[in-house]
C-alpha positions, -999 to +999 in steps of 0.1 A: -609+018-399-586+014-430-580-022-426-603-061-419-588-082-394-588-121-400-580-145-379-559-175-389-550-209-374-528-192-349-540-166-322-512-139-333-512-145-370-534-126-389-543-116-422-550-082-431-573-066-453-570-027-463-605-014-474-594+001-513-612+029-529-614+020-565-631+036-594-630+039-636-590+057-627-578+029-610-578+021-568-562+037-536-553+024-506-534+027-474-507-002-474-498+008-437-513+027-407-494+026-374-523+038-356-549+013-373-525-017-368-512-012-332-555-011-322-564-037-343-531-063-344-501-054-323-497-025-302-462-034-293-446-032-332-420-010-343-409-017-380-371-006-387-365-017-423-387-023-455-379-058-479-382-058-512-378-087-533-389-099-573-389-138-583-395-159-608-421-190-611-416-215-588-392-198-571-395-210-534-379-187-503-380-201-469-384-212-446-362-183-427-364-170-391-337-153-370-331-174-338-313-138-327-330-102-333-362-125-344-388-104-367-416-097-370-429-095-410-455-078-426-452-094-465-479-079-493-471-083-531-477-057-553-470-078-583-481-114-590-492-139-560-476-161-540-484-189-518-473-175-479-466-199-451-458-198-417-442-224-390-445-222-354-414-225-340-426-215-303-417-248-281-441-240-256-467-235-283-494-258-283-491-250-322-454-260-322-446-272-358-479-262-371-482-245-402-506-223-421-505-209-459-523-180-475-526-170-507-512-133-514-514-116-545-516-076-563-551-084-571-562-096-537-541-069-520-539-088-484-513-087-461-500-114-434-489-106-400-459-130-390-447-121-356-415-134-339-415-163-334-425-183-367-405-192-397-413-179-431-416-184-466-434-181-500-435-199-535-444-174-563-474-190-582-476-165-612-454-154-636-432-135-613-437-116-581-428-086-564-428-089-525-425-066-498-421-069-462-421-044-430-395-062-406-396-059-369-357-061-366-328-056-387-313-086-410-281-102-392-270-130-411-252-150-386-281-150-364-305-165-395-315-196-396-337-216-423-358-253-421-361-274-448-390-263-471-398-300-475-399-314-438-417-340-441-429-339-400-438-297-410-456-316-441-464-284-459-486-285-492-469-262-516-482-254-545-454-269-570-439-295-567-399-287-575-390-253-563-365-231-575-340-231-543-312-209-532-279-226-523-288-218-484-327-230-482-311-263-498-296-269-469-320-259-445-326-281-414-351-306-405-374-292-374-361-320-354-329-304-358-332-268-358-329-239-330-361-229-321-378-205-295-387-210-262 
C-alpha cells in the first residue's frame, strides 16, 4: 500500500499518510490512488473537481460546508502548513459539535479526509500556504453555508489569535443557529 491510515476523534475522519520515496534528488510520492483509498478509507467516493487555494499568515478560511450537494474534501498543502479543523455537523451524531484539528504541512505531506457531513476550515501558520483539495461535489454557492470560526459552544483552539477573515466567514453563524445535517 501507498498510503498509512490514522484514525482521528471521529470514526470517518481520517488522516492520511502517503509512504514517500526520498533520496539525495529530492522525494516522490503518490498524492492520490483511487484504488488504495476506496480499500483503505471510502469505497463509496467519487471526486469531480480539484481546489486550489494560496494564503497569507493568519489568514483563517472556514468554517464552510454545503447544507446542499455536501462534500466530501481531501485537503494536502504543498506549500507551507496550516492548522486543519473539522466540525461535526451530523445531529444524530453522538460527536455533534465536536471538533478536531491537525496540523498539515509540505514537509509533513499528510492529508485529511473530511467527508459530508462536517464543516471545514484552516488557519495558515507559516509564511503563506498553498492548499489543495479533492471535492466530492461541485461548489454551488447558494447552497454554502459557513459557522462562526469563533463559536464559543464549538470552542476551537486556533492557533492565532486575530485571523485574517473574508467578508462572508465574518458573518458566519453560531452552531445554535445554523442548518445542519440530519
Amino acid at each position: 500500500m501507498t498510503i498509512h491510515v490514522v484514525a482521528t476523534s471521529f470514526p470517518e475522519v481520517k488522516i492520511i499518510e502517503p509512504k514517500v520515496f526520498g533520496d539525495a534528488r529530492g522525494f516522490f510520492f503518490e498524492s492520490f490512488n483511487a484504488r488504495d483509498f476506496a480499500e483503505q478509507v471510502d469505497a463509496n467516493v467519487e471526486f469531480v473537481q480539484d481546489n486550489h487555494s494560496r494564503s497569507s499568515n493568519g489568514v483563517l478560511r472556514g468554517l464552510h460546508y454545503q447544507i446542499q450537494h455536501p462534500q466530501g474534501k481531501l485537503v494536502r498543502v504543498v506549500e507551507g502548513a496550516i492548522f486543519d479543523v473539522v466540525v461535526d455537523l451530523r445531529k444524530h451524531s453522538s460527536t455533534f459539535g465536536k471538533w478536531e484539528g491537525v496540523t498539515l504541512s509540505a514537509e509533513n505531506q499528510r492529508q485529511l479526509w473530511v467527508p459530508q457531513g462536517f464543516a471545514h476550515g484552516f488557519a495558515v501558520t507559516s509564511e503563506s500556504a498553498q492548499v489543495l483539495y479533492k471535492t466530492t461535489d461541485y461548489w454551488y454557492p447558494e447552497h454554502e453555508r459557513c459557522i462562526i470560526w469563533n463559536d464559543a459552544d464549538i470552542g476551537i483552539e486556533w492557533p492565532i489569535l486575530e485571523p485574517l477573515i473574508a467578508a462572508k466567514d465574518a458573518v458566519g453563524k453560531r452552531l445554535s443557529q445554523a442548518e445542519c445535517f440530519e
